[in-house]
ROLOZA-478743 format. One record per residue (C-alpha): residue number from 1; residue in one letter; x, y, z. Coordinates in steps of 0.05 Angstrom, whole numbers. Last residue first. Example, Ala and Ser with C-alpha at 12.3 -4.5 7.8 and 13.67 -1.06 7.14 Angstrom:
BEGIN
@i: 2 aa: s X: 273 Y: -21 Z: 143
@i: 1 aa: a X: 246 Y: -90 Z: 156
% end
This chain:
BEGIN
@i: 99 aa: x X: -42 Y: 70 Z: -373
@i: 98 aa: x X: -88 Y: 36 Z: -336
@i: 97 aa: x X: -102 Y: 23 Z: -260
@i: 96 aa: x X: -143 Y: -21 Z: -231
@i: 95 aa: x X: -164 Y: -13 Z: -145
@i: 94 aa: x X: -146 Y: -55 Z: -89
@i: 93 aa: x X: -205 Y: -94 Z: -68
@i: 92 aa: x X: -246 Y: -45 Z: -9
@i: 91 aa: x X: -273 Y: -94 Z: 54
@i: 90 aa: x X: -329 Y: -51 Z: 87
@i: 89 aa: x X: -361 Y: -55 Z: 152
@i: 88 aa: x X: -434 Y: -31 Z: 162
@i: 87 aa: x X: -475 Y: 13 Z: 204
@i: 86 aa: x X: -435 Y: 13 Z: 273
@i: 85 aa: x X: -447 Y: 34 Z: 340
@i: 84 aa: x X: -519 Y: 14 Z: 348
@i: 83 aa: x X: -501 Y: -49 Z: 330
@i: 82 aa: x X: -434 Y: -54 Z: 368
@i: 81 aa: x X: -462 Y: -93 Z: 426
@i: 80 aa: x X: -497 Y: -146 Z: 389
@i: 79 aa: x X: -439 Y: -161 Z: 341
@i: 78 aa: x X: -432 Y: -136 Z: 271
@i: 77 aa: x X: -443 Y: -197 Z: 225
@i: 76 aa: x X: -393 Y: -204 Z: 163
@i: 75 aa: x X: -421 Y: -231 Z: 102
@i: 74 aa: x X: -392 Y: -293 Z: 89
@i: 73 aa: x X: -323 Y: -306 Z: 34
@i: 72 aa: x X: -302 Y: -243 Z: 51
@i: 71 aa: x X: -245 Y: -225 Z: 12
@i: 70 aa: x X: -164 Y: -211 Z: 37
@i: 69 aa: x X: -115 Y: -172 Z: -16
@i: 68 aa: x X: -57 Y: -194 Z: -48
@i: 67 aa: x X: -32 Y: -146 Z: -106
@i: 66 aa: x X: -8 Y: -169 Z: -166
@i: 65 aa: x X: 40 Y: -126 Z: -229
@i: 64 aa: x X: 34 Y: -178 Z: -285
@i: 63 aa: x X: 84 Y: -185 Z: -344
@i: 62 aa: x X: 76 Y: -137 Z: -403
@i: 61 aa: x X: 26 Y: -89 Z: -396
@i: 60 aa: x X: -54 Y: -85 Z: -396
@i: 59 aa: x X: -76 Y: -88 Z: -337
@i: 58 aa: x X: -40 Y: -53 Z: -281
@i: 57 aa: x X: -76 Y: -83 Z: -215
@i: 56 aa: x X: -76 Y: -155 Z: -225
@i: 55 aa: x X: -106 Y: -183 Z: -166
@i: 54 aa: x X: -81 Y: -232 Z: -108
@i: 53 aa: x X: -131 Y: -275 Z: -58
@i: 52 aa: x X: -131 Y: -287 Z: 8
@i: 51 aa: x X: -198 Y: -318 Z: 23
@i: 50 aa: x X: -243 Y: -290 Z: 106
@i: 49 aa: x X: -298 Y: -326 Z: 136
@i: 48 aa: x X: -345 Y: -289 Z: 182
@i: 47 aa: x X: -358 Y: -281 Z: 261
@i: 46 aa: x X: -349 Y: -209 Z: 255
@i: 45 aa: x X: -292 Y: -212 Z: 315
@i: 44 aa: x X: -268 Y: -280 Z: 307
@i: 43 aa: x X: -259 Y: -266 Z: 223
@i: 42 aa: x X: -230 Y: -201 Z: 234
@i: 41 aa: x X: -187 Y: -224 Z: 279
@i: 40 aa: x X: -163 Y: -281 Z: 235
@i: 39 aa: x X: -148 Y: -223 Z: 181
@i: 38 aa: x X: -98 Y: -191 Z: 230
@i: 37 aa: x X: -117 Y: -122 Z: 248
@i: 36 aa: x X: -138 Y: -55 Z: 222
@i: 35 aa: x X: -187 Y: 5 Z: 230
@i: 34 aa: x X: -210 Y: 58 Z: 178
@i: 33 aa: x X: -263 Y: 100 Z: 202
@i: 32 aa: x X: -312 Y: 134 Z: 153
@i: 31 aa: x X: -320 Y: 206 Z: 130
@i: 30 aa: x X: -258 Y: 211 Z: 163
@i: 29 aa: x X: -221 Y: 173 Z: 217
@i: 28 aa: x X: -151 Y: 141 Z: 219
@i: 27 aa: x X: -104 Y: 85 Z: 216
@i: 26 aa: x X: -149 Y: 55 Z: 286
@i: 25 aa: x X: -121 Y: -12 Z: 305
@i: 24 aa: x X: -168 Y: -65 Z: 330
@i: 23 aa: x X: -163 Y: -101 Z: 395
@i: 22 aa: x X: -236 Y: -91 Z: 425
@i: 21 aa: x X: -206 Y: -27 Z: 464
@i: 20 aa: x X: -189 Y: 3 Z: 395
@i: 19 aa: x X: -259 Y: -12 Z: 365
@i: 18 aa: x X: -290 Y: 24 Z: 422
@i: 17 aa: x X: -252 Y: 80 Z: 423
@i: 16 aa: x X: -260 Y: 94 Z: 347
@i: 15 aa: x X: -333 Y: 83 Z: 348
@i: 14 aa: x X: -342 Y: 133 Z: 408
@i: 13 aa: x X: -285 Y: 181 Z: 363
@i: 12 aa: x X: -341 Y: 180 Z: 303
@i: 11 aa: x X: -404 Y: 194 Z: 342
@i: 10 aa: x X: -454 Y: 138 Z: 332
@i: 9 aa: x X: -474 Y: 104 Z: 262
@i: 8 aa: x X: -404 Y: 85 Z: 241
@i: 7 aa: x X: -391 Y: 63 Z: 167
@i: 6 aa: x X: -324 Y: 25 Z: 188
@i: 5 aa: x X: -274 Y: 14 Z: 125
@i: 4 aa: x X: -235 Y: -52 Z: 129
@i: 3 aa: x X: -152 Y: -69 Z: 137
@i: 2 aa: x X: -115 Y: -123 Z: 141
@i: 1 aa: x X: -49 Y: -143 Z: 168
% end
């Protein structure tokens, strides 16, 4: 599963609802909404193309600790009827951590 960060521009349980009837999982909703579903979802949904790809996130130790994580390869494209729904749809890599 994947997940993505939903900047809405309407009224935050609106977004939600409509998401969630489109097939997408709501995790929960702050300053933005976080939503989740398979990464070919994603893809079908925002018409956009979608790399798995792993990261080291503890730099600087012995061995490596990786994390898989999914990157758009295309800019995703909101559909028509969610354009005045949402702003912009994020895809956070897992953060770095030192010690």
């Amino acid at each position: 599963m994947l997940t993505a960060e939903v900047i809405p521009l309407a009224e935050k349980n609106l977004v939600s609802l409509a998401l969630q009837r489109q097939g997408f999982r709501i995790l929960s909703i702050g300053e933005t909404i976080t939503i989740e579903a398979t990464p070919e979802f994603f893809e079908n949904f925002f018409q956009m193309k979608m790399e798995k790809r792993s990261k080291n996130v503890i730099p600087g130790i012995p061995g490596r600790v990786e994390v898989d994580f999914w990157k758009p390869l295309t800019q995703p494209v909101i559909p028509d009827e969610f354009k005045i729904l949402i702003k912009e749809i994020l895809f956070p890599e897992p953060p770095e951590f030192y010690i």
